[in-house]
VOGU-3710 file (C-alpha; in Angstrom, 3 decimals, decimal comma):
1> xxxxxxxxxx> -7,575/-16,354/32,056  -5,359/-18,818/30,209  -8,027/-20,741/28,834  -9,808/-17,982/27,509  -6,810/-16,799/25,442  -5,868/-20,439/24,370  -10,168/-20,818/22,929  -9,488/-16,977/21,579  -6,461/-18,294/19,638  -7,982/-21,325/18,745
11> xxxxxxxxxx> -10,919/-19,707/17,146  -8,344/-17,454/15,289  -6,906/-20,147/13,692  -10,018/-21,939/13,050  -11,401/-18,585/10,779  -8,267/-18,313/9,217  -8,235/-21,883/8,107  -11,520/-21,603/6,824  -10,443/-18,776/4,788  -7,814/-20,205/3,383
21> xxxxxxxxxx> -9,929/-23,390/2,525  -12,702/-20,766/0,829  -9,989/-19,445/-1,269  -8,527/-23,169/-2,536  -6,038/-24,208/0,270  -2,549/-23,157/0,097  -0,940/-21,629/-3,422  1,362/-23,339/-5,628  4,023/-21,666/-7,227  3,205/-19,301/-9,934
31> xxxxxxxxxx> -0,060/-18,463/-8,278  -0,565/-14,842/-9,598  -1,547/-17,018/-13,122  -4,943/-18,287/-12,034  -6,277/-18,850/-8,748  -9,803/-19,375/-7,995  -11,376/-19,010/-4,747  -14,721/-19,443/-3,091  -16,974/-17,624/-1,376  -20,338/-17,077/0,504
41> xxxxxxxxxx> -22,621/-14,241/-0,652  -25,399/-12,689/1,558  -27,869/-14,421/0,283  -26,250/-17,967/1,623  -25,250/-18,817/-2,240  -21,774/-19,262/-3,424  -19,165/-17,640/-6,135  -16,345/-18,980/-7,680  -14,380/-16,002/-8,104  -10,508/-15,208/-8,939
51> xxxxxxxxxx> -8,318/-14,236/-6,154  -6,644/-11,730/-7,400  -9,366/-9,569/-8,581  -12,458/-10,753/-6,870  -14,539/-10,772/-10,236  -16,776/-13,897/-10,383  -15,014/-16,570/-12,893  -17,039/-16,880/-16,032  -15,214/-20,226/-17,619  -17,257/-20,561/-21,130
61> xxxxxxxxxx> -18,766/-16,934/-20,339  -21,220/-18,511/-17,835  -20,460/-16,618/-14,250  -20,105/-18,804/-10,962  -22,591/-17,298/-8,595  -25,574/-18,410/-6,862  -23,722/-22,051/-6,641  -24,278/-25,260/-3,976  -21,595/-25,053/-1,590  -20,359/-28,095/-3,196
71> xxxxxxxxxx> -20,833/-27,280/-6,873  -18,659/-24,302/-5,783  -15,876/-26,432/-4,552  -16,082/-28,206/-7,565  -15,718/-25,457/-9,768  -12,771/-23,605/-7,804  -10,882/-27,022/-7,914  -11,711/-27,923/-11,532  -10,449/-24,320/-12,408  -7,389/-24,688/-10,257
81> xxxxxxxxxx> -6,511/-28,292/-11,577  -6,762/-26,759/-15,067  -4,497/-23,932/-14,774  -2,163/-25,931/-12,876  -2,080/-28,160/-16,210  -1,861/-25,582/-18,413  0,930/-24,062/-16,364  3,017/-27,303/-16,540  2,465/-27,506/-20,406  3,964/-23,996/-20,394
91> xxxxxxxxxx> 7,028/-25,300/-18,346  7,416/-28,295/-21,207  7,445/-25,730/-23,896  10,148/-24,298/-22,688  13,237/-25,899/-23,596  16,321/-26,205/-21,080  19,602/-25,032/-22,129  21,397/-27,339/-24,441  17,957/-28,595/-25,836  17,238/-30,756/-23,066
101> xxxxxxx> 13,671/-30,633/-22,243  12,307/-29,130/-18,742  12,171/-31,720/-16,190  8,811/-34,233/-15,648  8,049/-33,777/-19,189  7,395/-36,702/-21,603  7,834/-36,528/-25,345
//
């Protein structure tokens, strides 16, 4: 009986890792900005879509469906890697008390 609960939990963990994966791995901080995800449609194609709203991303007003698997991956982490700079250009912008600037910027 103990082995069949220990390969229950371990295929548990193994869906919700691949989950997680499909929707770009583990969130940074500010994550309700942009944060793309991917996922498999019925028809075995993939979608780059946002998280938070599940609406295919349309970067340059082109929507990410019927993708590779790997051209999907490439888009979600493109997207993500982009937001994440844009995000940290934000942060520079802003200046620190005294008029220091925010920390890990360069001038």
């Amino acid at each position: 009986m103990k082995d069949h609960d220990a390969e229950t939990e371990r295929r548990r963990n193994s869906l919700a890792i691949g989950i997680w994966e499909n929707e770009g791995g583990a969130p940074g901080r500010d994550s309700m900005d942009d944060h793309y995800g991917r996922r498999v449609e019925a028809d075995r194609s993939w979608t780059v879509y946002h998280v938070f709203t599940g609406v295919p991303a349309r970067p340059g007003g082109e929507a990410m469906i019927g993708l590779s698997r790997s051209d999907a991956t490439r888009g979600m982490l493109s997207l993500n890697l982009r937001n994440v700079g844009r995000r940290q250009e934000r942060e520079c912008l802003q200046v620190a008390p005294g008029g220091a600037e925010a920390e890990g910027c360069v001038s």
